[in-house]
C-alpha positions as a Markdown table, in Angstrom:
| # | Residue | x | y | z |
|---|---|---|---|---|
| 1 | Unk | -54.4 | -110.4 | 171.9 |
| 2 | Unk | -55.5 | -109.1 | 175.5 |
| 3 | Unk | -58.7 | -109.4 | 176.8 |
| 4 | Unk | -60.1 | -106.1 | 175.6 |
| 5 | Unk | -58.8 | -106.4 | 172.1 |
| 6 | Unk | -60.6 | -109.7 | 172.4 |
| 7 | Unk | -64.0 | -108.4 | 173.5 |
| 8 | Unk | -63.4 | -105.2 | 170.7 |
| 9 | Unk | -63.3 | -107.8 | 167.9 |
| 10 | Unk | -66.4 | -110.1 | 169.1 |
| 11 | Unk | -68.5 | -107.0 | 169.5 |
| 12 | Unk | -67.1 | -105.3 | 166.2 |
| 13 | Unk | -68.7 | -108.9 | 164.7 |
| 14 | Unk | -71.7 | -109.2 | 166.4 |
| 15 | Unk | -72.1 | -105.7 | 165.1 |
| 16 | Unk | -71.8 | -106.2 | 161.5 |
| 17 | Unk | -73.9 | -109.5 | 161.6 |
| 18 | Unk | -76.9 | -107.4 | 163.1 |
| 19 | Unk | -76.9 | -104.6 | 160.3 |
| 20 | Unk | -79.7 | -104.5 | 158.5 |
| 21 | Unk | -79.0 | -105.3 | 154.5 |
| 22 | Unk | -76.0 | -106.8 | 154.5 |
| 23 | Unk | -75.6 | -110.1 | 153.7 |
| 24 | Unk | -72.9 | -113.0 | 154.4 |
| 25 | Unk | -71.3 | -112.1 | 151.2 |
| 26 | Unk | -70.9 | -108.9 | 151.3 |
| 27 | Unk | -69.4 | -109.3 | 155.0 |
| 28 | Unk | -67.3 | -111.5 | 153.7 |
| 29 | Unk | -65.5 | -109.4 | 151.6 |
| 30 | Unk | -65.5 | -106.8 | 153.7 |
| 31 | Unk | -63.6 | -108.5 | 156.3 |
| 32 | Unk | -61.1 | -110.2 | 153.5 |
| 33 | Unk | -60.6 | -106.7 | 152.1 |
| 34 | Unk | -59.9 | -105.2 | 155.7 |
| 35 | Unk | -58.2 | -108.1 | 157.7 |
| 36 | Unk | -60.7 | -108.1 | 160.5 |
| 37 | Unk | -64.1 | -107.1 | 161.6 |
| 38 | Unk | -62.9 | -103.6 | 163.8 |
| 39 | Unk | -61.0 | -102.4 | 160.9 |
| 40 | Unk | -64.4 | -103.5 | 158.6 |
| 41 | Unk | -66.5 | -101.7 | 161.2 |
| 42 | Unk | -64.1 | -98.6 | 161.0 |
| 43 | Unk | -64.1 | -98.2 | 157.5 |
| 44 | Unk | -67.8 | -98.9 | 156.4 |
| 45 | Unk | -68.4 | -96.4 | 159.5 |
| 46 | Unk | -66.3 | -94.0 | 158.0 |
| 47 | Unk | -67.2 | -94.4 | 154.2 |
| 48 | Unk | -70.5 | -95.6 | 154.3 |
| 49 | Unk | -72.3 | -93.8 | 151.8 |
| 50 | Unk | -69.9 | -93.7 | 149.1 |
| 51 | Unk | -70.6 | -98.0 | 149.2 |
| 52 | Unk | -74.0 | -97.1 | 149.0 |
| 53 | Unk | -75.6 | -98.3 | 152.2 |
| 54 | Unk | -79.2 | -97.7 | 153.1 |
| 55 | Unk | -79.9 | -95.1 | 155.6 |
| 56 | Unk | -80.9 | -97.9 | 158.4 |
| 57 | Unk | -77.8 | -99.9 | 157.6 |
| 58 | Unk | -75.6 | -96.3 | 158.3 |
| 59 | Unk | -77.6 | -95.8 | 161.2 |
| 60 | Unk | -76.8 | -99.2 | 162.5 |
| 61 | Unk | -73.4 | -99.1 | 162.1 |
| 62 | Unk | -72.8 | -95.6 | 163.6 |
| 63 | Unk | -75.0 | -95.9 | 166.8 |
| 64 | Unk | -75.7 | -100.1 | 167.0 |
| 65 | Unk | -78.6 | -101.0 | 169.5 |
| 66 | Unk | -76.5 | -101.7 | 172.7 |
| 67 | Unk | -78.9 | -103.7 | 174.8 |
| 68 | Unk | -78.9 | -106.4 | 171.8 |
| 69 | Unk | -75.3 | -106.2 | 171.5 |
| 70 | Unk | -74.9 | -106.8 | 175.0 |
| 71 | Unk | -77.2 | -109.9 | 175.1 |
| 72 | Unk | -75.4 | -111.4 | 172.4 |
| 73 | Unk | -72.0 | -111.0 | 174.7 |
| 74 | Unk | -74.2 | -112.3 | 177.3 |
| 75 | Unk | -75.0 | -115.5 | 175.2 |
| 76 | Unk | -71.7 | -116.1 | 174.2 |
| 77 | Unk | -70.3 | -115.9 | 177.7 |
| 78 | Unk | -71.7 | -119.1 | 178.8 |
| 79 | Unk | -69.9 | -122.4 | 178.6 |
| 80 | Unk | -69.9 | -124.3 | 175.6 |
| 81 | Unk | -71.1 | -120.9 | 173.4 |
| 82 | Unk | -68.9 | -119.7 | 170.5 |
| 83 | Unk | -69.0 | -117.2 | 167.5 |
| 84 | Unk | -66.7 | -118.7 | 164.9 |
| 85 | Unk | -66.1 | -116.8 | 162.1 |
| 86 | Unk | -65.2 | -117.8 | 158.5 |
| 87 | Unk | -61.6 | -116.5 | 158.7 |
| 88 | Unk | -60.7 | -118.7 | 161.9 |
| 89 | Unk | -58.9 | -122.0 | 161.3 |
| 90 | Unk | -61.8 | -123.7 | 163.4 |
| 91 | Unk | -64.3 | -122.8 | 161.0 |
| 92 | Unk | -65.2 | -125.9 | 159.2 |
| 93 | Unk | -63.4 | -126.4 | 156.0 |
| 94 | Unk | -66.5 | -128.3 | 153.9 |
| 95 | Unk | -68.5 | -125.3 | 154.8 |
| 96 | Unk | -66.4 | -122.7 | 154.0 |
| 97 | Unk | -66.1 | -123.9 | 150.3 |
| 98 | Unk | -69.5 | -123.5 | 149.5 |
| 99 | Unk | -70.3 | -120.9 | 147.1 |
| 100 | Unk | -72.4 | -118.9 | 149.7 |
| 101 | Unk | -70.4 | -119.3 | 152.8 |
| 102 | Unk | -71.7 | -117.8 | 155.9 |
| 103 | Unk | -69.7 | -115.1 | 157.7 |
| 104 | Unk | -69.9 | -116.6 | 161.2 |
| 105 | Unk | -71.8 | -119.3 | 162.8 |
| 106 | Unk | -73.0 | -119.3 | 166.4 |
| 107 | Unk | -72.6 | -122.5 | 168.2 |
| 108 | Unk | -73.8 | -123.8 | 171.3 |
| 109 | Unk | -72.7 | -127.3 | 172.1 |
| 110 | Unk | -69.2 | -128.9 | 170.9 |
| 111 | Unk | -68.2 | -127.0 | 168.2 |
| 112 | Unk | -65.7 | -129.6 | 167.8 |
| 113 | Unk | -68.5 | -131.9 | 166.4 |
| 114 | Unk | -68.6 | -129.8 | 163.7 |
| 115 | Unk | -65.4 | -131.3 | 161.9 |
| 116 | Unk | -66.7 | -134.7 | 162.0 |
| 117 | Unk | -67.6 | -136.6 | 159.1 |
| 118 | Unk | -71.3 | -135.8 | 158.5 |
| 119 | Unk | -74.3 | -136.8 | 156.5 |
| 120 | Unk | -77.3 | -134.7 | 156.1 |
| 121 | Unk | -80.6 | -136.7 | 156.7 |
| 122 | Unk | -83.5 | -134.6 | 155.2 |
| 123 | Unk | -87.2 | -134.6 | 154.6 |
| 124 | Unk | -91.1 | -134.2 | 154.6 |
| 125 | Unk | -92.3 | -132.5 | 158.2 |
| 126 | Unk | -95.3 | -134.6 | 157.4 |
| 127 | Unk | -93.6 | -137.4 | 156.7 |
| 128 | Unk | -95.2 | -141.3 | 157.2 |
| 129 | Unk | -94.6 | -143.7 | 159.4 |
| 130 | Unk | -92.5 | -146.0 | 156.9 |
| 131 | Unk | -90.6 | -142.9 | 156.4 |
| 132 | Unk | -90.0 | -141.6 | 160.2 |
| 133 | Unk | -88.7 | -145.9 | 160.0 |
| 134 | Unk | -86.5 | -144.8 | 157.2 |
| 135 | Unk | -84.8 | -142.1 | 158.8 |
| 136 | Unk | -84.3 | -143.9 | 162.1 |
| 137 | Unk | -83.3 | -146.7 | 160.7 |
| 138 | Unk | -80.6 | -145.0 | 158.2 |
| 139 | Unk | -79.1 | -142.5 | 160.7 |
| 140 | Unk | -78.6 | -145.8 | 163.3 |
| 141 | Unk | -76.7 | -147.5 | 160.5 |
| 142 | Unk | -74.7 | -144.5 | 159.2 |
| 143 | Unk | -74.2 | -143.6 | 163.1 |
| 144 | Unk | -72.6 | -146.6 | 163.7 |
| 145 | Unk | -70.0 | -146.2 | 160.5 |
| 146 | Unk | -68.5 | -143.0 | 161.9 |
| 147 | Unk | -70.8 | -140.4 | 160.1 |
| 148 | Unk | -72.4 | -137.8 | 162.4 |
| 149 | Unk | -75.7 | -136.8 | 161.6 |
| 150 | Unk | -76.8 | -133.5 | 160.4 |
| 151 | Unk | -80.2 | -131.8 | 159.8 |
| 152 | Unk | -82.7 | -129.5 | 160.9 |
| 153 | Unk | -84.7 | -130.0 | 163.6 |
| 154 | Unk | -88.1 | -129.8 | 161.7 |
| 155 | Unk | -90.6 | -132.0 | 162.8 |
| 156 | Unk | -91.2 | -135.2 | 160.4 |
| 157 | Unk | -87.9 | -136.8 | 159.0 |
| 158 | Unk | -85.5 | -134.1 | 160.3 |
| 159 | Unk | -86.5 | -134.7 | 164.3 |
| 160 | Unk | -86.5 | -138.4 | 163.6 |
| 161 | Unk | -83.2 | -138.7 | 162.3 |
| 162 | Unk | -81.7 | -136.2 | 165.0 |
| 163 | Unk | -83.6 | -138.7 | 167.7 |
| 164 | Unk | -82.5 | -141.9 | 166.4 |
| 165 | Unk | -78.6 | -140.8 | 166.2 |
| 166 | Unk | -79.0 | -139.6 | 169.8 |
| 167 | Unk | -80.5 | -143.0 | 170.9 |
| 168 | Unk | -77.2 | -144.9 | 169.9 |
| 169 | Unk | -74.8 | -142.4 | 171.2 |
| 170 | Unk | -73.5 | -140.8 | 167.5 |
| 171 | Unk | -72.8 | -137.0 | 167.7 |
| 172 | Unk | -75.2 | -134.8 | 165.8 |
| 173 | Unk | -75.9 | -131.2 | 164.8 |
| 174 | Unk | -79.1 | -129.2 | 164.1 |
| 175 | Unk | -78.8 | -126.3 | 162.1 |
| 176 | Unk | -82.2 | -123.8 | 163.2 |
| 177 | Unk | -83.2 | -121.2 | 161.1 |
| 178 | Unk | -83.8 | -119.5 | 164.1 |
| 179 | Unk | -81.1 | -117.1 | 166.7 |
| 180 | Unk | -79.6 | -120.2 | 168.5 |
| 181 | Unk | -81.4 | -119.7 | 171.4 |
| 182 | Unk | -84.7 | -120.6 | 170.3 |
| 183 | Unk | -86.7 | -123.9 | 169.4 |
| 184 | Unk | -88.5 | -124.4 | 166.7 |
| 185 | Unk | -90.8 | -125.9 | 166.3 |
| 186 | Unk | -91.2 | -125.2 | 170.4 |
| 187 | Unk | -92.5 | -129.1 | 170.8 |
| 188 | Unk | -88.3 | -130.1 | 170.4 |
| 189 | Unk | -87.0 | -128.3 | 173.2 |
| 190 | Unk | -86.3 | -131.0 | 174.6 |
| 191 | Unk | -84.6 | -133.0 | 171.5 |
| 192 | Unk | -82.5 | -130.1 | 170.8 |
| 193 | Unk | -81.5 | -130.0 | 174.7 |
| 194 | Unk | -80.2 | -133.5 | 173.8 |
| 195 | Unk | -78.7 | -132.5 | 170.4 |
| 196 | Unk | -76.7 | -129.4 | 172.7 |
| 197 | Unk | -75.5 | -132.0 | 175.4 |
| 198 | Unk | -74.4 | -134.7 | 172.1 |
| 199 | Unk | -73.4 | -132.7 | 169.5 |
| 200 | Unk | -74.4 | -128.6 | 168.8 |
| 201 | Unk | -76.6 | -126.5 | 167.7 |
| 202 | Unk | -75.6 | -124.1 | 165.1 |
| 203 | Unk | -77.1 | -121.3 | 163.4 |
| 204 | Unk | -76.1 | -118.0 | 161.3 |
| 205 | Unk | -78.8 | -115.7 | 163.0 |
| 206 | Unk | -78.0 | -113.8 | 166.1 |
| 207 | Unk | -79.7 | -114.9 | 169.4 |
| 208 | Unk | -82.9 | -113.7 | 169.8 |
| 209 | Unk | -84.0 | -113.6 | 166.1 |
| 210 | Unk | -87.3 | -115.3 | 165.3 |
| 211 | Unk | -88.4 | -117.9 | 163.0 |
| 212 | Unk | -89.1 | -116.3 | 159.2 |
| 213 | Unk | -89.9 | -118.5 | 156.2 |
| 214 | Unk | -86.5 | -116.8 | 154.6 |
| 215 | Unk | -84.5 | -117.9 | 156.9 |
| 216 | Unk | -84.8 | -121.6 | 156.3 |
| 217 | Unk | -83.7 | -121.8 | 152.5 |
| 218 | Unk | -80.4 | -119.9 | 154.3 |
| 219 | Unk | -80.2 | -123.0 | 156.8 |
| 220 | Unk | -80.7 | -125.5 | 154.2 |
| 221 | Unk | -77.4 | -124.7 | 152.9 |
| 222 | Unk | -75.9 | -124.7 | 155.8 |
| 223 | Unk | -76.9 | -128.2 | 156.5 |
| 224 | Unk | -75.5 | -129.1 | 152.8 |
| 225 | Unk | -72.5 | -127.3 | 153.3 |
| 226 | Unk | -71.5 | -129.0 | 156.3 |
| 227 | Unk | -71.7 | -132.3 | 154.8 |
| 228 | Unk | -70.1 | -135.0 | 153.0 |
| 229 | Unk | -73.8 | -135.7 | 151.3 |
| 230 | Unk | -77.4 | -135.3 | 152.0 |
| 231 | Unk | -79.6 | -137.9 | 152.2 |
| 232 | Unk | -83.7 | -137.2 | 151.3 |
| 233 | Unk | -86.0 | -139.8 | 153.2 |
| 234 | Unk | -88.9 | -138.6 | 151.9 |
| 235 | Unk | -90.1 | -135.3 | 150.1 |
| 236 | Unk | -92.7 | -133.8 | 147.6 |
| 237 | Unk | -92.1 | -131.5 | 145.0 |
| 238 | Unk | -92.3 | -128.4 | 146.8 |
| 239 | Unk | -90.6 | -129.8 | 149.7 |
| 240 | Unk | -87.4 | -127.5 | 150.9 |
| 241 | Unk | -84.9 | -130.6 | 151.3 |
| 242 | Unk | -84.9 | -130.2 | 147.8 |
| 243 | Unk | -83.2 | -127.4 | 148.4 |
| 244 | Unk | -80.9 | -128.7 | 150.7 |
| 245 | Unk | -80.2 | -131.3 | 147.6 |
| 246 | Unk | -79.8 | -128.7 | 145.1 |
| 247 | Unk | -77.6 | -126.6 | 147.3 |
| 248 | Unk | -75.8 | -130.1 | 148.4 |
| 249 | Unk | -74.9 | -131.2 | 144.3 |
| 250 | Unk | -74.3 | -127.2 | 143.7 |
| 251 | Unk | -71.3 | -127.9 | 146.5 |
| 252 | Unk | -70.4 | -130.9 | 144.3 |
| 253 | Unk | -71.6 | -133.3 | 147.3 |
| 254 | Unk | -73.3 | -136.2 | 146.9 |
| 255 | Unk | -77.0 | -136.5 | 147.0 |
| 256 | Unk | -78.8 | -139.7 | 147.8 |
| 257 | Unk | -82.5 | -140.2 | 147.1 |
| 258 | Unk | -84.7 | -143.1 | 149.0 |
| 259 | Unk | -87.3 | -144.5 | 146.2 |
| 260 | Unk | -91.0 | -144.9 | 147.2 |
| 261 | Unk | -94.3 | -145.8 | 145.7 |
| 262 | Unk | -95.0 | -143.7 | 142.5 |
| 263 | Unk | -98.3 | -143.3 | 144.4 |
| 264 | Unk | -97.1 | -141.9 | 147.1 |
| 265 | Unk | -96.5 | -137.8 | 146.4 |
| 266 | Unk | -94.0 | -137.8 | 149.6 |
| 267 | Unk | -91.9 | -139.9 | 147.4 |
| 268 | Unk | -92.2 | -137.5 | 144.4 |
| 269 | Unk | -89.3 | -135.5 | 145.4 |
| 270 | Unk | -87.1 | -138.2 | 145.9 |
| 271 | Unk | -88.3 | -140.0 | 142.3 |
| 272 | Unk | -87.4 | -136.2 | 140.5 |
| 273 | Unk | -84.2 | -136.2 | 142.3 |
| 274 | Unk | -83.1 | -139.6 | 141.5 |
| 275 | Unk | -83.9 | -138.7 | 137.7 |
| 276 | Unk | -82.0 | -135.4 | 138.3 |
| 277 | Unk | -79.0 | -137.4 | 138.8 |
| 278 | Unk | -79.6 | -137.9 | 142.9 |
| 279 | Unk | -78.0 | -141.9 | 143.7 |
| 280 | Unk | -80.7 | -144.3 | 144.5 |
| 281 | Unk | -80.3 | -146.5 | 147.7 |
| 282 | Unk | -82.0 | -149.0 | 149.4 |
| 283 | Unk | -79.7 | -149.5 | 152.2 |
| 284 | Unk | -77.2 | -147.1 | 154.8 |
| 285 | Unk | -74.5 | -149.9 | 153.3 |
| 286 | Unk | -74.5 | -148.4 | 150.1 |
| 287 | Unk | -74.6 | -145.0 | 151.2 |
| 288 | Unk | -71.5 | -146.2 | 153.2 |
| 289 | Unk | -69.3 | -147.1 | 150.5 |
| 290 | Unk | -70.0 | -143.9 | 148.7 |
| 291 | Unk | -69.2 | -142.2 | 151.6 |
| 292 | Unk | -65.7 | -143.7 | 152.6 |
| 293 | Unk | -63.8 | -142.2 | 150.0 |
| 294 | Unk | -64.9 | -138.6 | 151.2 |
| 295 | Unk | -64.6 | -138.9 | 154.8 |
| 296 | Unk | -60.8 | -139.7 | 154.6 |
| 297 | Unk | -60.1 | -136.6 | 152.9 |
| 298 | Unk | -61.6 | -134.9 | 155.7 |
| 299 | Unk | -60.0 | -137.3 | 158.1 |
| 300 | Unk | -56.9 | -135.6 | 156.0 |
| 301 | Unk | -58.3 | -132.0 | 156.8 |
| 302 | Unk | -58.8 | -132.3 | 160.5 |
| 303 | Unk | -55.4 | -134.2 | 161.2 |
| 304 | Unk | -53.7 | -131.3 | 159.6 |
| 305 | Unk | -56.1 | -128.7 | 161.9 |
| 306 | Unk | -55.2 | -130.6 | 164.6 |
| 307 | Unk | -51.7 | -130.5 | 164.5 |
| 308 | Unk | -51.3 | -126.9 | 163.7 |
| 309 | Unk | -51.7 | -124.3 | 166.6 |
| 310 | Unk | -54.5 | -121.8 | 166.9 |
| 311 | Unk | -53.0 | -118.4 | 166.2 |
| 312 | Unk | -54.4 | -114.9 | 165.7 |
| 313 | Unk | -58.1 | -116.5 | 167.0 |
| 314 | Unk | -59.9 | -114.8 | 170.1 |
| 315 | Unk | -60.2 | -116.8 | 172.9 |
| 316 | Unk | -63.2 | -116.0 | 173.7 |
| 317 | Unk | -64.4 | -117.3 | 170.4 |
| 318 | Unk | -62.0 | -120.1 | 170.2 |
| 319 | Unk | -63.3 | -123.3 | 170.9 |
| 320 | Unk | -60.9 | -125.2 | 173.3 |
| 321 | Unk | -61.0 | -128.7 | 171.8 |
| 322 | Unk | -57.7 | -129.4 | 170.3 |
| 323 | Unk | -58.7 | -133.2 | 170.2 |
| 324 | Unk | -62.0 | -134.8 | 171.7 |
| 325 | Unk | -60.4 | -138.2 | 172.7 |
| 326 | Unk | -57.8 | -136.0 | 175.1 |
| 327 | Unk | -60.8 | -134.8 | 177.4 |
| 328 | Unk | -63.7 | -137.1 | 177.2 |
| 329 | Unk | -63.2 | -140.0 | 179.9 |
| 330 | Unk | -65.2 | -142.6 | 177.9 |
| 331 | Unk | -62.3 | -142.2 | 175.0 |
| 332 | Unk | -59.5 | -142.8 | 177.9 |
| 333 | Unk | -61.3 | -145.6 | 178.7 |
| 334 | Unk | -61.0 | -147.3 | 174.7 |
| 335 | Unk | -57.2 | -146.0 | 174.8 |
| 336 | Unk | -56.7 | -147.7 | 177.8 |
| 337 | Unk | -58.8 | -151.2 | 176.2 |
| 338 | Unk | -56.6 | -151.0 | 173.3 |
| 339 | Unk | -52.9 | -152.4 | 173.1 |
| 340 | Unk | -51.3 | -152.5 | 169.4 |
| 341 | Unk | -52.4 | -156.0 | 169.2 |
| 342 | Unk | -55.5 | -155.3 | 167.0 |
| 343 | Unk | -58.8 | -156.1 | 168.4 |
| 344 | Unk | -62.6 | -155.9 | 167.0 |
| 345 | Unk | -65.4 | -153.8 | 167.6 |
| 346 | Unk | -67.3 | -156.3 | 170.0 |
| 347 | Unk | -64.0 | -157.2 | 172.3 |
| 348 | Unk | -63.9 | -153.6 | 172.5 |
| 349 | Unk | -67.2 | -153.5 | 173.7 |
| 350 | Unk | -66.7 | -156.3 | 176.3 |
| 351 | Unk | -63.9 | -154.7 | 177.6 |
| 352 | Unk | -65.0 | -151.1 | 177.8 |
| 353 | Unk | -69.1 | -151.3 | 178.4 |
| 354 | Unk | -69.5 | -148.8 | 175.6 |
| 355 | Unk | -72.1 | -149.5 | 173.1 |
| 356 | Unk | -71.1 | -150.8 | 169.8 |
| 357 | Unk | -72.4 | -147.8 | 167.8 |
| 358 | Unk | -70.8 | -145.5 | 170.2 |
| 359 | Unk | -67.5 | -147.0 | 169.7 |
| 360 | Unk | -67.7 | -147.1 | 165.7 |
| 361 | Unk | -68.1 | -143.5 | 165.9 |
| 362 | Unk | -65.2 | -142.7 | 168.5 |
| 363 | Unk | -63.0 | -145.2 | 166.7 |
| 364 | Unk | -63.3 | -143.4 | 163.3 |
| 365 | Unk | -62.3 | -140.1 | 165.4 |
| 366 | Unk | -59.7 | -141.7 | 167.1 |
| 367 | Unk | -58.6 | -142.8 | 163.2 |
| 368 | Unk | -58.6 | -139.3 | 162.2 |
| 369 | Unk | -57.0 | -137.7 | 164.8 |
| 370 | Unk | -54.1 | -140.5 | 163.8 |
| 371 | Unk | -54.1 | -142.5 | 167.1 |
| 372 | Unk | -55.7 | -145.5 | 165.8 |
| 373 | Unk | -55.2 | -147.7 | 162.4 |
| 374 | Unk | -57.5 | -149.8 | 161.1 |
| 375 | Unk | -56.6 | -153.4 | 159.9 |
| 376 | Unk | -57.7 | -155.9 | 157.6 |
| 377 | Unk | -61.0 | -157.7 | 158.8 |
| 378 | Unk | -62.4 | -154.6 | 160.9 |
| 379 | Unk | -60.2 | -154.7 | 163.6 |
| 380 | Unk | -58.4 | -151.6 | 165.3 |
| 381 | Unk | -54.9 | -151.2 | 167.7 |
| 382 | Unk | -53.1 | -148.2 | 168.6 |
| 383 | Unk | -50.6 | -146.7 | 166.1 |
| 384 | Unk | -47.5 | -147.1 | 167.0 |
């Protein structure tokens, strides 16, 4: 595809997620029924009122507002931006099997970090102290198994998870219920400047689209959809991680519930969900071993994404990360520490510097990506 091809079919998308009225399903179909979003555009262009669109939708689609079409190719120009659209082999595969898929996501960061293993830490924006502890203390110990951490960036539970993964080097991902380019709540900008440099930011709005109290039901699936489970800290009954946990068991995901007083109404949520079917734990470990079981049939996924080339996908919105340990200089240096006689975590750590949650996380990568086995007893070597 040359370069203007290329640029046709980003615009011809950015074009049909900005019309008014139309939702991610009925996109979807449109481009499934089509093959691609510039023979979508031409044919809803053409035909529009016989499928019944509005007036402002025909409008749209016949003379689209160019300036914001032009900022959105602006956006996605700079480094580390991509559109990826639902029909594109790097579009994650947990997320694409939801019921109510989004048609593309917009990603600043490593949109790589989107195929990791992930586990959605939700709750309360008011949460309390013991259950900001909680989330810190759970995303650590779930960091350190492998599992990047997913959520929000809501202020309570959501920002302390995100902060606490960031703090022991594990890759994590905010999905905003805003355009990608803007913060909120404003106070994170700097937190989701971190979650950008150590992970991405992902949303399904186009830049430039403000905050709206409909948009964030929309995220919440997003942040289900992504994952292997979610995990509520703390909640009350009108809380929307329950949401997120209703859209997570909808998926057929796990959902995990942390028990609290039953005079505490933070902890109502989690008590309703736990008798909704939601697993009770007291501890990451547990949460672990659910988890294992999951995460190699993603592990599964990726190797086969990985070893099958990219065709038919723009460049422009094609993420170039065929494997993470191939460019990152911190994964030479654990390829170079290993040898295939197997070694544990904390000789790793002598011999590279790297911190011991960091290298749990880029070991179970490297696993994936099938450069790595795991032995008996915790210990790791190169495959031969």
């Amino acid at each position: 595809m040359d370069i203007t091809t290329q640029r046709d079919a980003i615009e011809a998308w950015l074009i049909l997620l900005r019309a008014p009225g139309i939702g991610p399903a009925t996109l979807r179909g449109w481009i499934e029924r089509h093959g691609n979003a510039i023979a979508a555009l031409a044919v809803v262009r053409r035909d529009g009122a016989a499928r019944a669109l509005d007036g402002a939708t025909r409008e749209w689609l016949r003379a689209p507002d160019a300036q914001a079409i032009a900022a959105d190719l602006d956006w996605l120009a700079a480094p580390g931006r991509v559109l990826l659209a639902f029909v594109e082999d790097d579009f994650p595969s947990l997320l694409r099997e939801i019921p109510a898929a989004p048609a593309a996501l917009f990603v600043d960061g490593d949109a790589s970090a989107l195929w990791l293993p992930q586990i959605a830490i939700v709750g309360s924006r008011h949460a309390s102290q013991a259950g900001i502890a909680n989330a810190q203390a759970f995303a650590r110990a779930l960091g350190a198994a492998g599992l990047a951490i997913t959520s929000g960036l809501a202020e309570g539970i959501d920002g302390a998870a995100h902060a606490a993964a960031l703090d022991v080097g594990v890759a994590t991902i905010a999905v905003l219920g805003t355009g990608p380019d803007i913060v909120y709540p404003p106070r994170h900008f700097d937190l989701a400047a971190r979650v950008r440099a150590h992970g991405a930011l992902v949303s399904e709005f186009p830049p430039g689209t403000p905050g709206h109290p409909s948009h964030f039901p929309r995220r919440n699936r997003i942040i289900a959809g992504l994952s292997l489970a979610t995990l509520v800290v703390e909640a009350s009954l009108r809380s929307g991680s329950l949401i997120t946990a209703r859209n997570a068991a909808e998926s057929g995901r796990e959902v995990f519930a942390i028990p609290g007083s039953i005079h505490h109404p933070l902890a109502r949520g989690c008590h309703q969900l736990i008798r909704q079917g939601a697993r009770l734990v007291e501890t990451a470990e547990e949460t672990i071993a659910e988890l294992a079981p999951l995460a190699g049939t993603l592990g599964a996924q990726l190797r086969e994404r990985l070893e099958r080339p990219s065709e038919s996908v723009p460049a422009s919105t094609q993420p170039a990360h065929a494997s993470v340990s191939a460019i990152d200089p911190d994964y030479a240096r654990l390829l170079a520490a290993l040898g295939h006689d197997a070694l544990g975590v904390d000789q790793l750590a002598e011999r590279t510097g790297l911190a011991v949650a960091a290298l749990s996380s880029m070991l179970l990568m490297l696993e994936l990506e099938g450069r790595v086995v795991a032995t008996s007893g915790g210990a790791y070597a190169c495959r031969v």
